[in-house]
C-alpha positions as CSV (number, residue, x, y, z in Angstrom):
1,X,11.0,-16.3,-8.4
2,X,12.6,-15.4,-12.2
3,X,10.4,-12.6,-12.5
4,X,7.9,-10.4,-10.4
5,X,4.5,-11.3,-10.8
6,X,2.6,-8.2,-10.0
7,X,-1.1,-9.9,-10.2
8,X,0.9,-12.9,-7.9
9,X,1.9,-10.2,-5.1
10,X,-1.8,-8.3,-4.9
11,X,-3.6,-11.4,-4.4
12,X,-1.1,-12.9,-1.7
13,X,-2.2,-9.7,0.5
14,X,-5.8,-9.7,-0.9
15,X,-7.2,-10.6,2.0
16,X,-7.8,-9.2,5.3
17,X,-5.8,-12.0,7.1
18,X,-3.2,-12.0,4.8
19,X,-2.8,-8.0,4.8
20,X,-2.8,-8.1,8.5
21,X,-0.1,-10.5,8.7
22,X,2.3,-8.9,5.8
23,X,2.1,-4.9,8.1
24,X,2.8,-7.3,11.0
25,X,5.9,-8.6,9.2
26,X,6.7,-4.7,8.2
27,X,6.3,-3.0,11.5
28,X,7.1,-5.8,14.0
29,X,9.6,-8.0,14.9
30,X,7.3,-10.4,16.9
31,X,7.4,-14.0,16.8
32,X,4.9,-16.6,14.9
33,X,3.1,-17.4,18.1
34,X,2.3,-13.7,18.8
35,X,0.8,-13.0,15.4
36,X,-1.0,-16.0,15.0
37,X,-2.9,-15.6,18.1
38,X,-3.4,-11.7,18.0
39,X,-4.6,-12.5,13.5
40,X,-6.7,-15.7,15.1
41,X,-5.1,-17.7,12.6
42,X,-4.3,-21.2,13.0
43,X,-0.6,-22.8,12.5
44,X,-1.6,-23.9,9.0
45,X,-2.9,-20.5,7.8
46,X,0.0,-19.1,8.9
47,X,2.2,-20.9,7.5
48,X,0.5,-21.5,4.4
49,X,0.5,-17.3,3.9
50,X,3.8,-17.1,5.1
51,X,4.5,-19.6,2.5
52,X,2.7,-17.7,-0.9
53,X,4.2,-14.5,0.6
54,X,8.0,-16.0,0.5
55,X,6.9,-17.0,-3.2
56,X,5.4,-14.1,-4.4
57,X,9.2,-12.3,-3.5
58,X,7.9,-10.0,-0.5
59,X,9.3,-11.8,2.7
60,X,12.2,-14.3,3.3
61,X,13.3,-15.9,6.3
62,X,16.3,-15.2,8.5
63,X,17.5,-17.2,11.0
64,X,13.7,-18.1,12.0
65,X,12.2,-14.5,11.6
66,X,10.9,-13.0,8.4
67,X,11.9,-9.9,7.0
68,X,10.7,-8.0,4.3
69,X,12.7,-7.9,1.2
70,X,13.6,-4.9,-1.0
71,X,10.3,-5.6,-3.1
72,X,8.4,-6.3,0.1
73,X,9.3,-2.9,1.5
74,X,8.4,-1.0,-1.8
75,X,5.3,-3.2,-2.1
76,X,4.5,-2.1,1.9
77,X,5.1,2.1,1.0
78,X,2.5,1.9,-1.8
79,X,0.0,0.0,0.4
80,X,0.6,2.9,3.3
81,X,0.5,5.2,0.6
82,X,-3.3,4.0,-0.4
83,X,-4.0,3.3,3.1
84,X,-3.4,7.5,3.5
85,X,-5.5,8.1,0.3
86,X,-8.2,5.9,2.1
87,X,-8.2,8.6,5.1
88,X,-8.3,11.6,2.5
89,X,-11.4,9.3,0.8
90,X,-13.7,13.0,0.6
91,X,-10.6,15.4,0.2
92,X,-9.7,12.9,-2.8
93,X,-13.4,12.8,-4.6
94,X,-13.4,17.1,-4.0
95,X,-10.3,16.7,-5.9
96,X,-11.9,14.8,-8.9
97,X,-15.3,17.0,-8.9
98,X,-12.9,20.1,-9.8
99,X,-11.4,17.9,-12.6
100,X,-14.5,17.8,-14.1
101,X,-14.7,21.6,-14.1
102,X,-11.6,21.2,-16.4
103,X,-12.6,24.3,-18.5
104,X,-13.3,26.6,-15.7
105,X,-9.8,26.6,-13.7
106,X,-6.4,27.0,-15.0
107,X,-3.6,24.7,-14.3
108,X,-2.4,26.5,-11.2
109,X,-5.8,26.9,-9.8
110,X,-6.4,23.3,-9.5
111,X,-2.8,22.5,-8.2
112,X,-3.6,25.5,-5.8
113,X,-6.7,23.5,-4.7
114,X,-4.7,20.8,-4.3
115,X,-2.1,21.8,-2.4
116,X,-4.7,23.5,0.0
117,X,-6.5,20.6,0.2
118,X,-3.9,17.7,0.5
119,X,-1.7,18.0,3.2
120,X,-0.2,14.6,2.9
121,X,3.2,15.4,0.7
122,X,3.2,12.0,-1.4
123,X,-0.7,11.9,-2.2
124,X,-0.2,16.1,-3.3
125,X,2.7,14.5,-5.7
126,X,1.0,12.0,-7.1
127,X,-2.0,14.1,-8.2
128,X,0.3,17.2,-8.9
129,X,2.3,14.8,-11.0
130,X,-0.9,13.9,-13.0
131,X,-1.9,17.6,-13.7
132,X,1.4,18.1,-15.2
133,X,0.8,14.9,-17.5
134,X,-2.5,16.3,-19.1
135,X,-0.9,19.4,-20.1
């Protein structure tokens, strides 16, 4: 792979299956036969999204166990990272109705809010970091 193909990677782990298999990869060390009976996938899915995955530059293969690579890994920490914006789903949309009262709070009210109402460190920087970028 010359270059990362950002539209490439999102689709390889657009699906359910394929998500599922790419944490397994991530967080466990288990063999092929263990994650293709606990996904339900047969021996050609498998393989076959093994196979785009390896393409797409997030996984390579090591002495017969996959690993993720340095993209992989980044590529996995932005998917926990929406996967935690997910769980904060209401705390998230309270967030954007107070944008909309834009001319009613300063600034530091609304990073206030946000930092009462966030607890989880990266998702208070990402939306602290976009307060700053409006100012």
């Amino acid at each position: 792979m010359a270059q990362l193909d950002i539209c490439n990677v999102l689709r390889v782990i657009s699906d359910d299956k394929s998500l599922a298999l790419f944490k397994t990869v991530a967080l466990t060390t288990d063999s092929p036969t263990v994650a293709i009976s606990r996904l339900k996938l047969t021996r050609k899915q498998y393989y076959s999204r093994m196979s785009a995955m390896t393409t797409a530059g997030l996984i390579t293969r090591r002495n017969g166990r996959y690993f993720l690579t340095s993209v992989g890994k980044v590529v996995h920490e932005a998917q926990m990272l929406i996967s935690r914006a997910q769980q904060d789903y209401w705390k998230l949309r309270a967030v954007d109705a107070i944008e909309y009262c834009n001319d009613a709070l300063t600034f530091e009210q609304r990073d206030g809010f946000i930092n009462n109402m966030i607890a989880d460190n990266d998702l208070r920087k990402v939306l602290l970091h976009g307060n700053k970028s409006k100012s």
